[in-house]
Each structure stands twice: as structure tokens, then as C-alpha cells.
C-alpha positions as CSV (number, residue, x, y, z in Angstrom):
1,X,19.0,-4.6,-23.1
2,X,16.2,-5.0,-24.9
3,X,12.9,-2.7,-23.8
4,X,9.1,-2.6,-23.7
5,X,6.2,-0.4,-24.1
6,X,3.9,0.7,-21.0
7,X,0.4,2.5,-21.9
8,X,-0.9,4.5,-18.7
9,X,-4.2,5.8,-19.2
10,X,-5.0,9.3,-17.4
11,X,-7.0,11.8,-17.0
12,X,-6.2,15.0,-19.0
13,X,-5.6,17.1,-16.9
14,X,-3.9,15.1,-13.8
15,X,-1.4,13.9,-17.2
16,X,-0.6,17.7,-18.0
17,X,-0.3,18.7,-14.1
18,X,1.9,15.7,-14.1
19,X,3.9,16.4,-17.2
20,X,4.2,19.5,-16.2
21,X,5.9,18.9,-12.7
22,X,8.3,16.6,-14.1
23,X,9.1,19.2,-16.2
24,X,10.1,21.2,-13.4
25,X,11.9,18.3,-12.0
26,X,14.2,18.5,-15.0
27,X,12.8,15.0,-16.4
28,X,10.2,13.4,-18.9
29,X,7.1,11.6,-17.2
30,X,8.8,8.5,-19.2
31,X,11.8,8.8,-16.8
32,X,9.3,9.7,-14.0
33,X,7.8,5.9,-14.5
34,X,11.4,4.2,-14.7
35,X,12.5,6.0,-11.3
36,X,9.4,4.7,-9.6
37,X,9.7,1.1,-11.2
38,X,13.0,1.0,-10.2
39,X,12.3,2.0,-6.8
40,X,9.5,-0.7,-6.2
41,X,12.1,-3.2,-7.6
42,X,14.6,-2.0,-5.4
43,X,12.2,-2.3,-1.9
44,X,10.2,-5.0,-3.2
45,X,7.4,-2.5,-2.3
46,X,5.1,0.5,-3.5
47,X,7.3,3.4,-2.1
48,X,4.9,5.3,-0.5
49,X,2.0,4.4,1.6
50,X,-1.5,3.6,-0.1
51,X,-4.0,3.8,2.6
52,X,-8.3,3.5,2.9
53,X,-9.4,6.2,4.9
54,X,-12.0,4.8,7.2
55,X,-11.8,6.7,9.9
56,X,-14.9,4.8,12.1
57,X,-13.7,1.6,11.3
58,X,-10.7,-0.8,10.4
59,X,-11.0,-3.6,8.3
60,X,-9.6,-7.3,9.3
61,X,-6.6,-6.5,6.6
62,X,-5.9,-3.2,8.7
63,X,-6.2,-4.9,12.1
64,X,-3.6,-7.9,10.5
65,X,-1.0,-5.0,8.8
66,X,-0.8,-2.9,11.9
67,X,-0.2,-6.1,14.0
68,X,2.2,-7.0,11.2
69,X,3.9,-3.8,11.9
70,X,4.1,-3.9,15.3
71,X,5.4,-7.4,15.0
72,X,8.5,-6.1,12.6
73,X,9.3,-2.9,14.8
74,X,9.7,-4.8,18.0
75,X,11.6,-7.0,16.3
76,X,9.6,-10.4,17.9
77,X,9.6,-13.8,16.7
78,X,7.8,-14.6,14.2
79,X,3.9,-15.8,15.3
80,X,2.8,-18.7,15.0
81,X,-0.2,-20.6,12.9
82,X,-1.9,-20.5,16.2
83,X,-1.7,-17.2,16.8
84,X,-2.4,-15.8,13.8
85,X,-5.9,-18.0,13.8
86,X,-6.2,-16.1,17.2
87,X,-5.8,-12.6,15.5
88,X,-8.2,-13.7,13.1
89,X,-11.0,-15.4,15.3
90,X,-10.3,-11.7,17.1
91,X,-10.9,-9.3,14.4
92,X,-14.2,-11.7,12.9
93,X,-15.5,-11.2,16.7
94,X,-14.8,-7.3,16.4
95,X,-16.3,-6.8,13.0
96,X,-19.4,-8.6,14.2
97,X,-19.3,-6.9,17.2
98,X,-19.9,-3.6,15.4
99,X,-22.3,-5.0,12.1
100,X,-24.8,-6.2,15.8
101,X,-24.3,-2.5,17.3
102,X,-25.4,-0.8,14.0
């Protein structure tokens, strides 16, 4: 199988910490990378969460994932083109709601 070349730029220090702990993991940051690729390959996802902290407020994209979310863990049909226009129309009205408040 043929491979590639992947440049990562970092900073210094954050790549010695990092070298460093895979060290101690008994691996090379190289196989660090091809665990994690193979991981997002495998779930089709970043493994881990990657989250905006906003603590005061909760952007439309936030308001759509947790409804998402919710959706998946209760296991409910799928919605429909009408109610996701609702859940949009609902989190425009929020985020005005606020931007008039402030």
C-alpha cells in the first residue's frame, strides 16, 4: 500500500509536550496521527467532542446539534422539512430575541 506525507504545523512546545507523552505511551507522534485517522475513519467522526464555550449564549448550530441529539437518543422518526423550518424560524426568533434585549 502505497503512503503519503502529512506536514502538521505546531507550536514548539505543545510538539515537545506532545512527543514527549507519546513517548510515554510507548509510540512515535507519527503513530499517534495514524491511530487517530484511523479512528475518525472508523466512526466517520472526530472522536472526541470539539465544543465553543459560550456559556451566555448558544448559537443556531448548537440549538440544531442538541435537537439533533435528542432526536438520535430517543430514537424518533426522523423530522420532517417542516419541522426543521420550524426549529429554524425558532432559533432566528431567539437570537433576535436576545440581539433586541442587549
Amino acid at each position: 500500500m502505497s503512503q503519503s506525507a502529512v506536514t502538521v504545523r505546531l507550536d514548539s512546545q505543545m510538539k515537545s509536550q506532545f512527543d514527549e507523552l507519546c513517548e510515554q505511551f510507548g509510540m512515535s507522534a507519527n503513530t499517534a496521527f495514524n491511530i487517530f485517522v484511523k479512528a475518525v475513519i472508523r466512526s466517520r467522526s472526530i472522536p472526541f467532542a470539539i465544543r465553543v464555550s459560550r456559556p451566555a449564549e448558544s448559537s443556531a448550530l448548537d440549538l440544531f446539534l442538541q435537537q439533533r441529539r435528542a432526536v438520535e437518543a430517543s430514537q424518533e422518526a426522523e423530522l420532517t422539512l417542516e419541522e426543521i423550518n420550524a426549529e429554524i424560524c425558532a432559533a432566528r426568533e431567539e437570537r433576535r430575541k436576545r440581539q433586541e434585549s442587549v
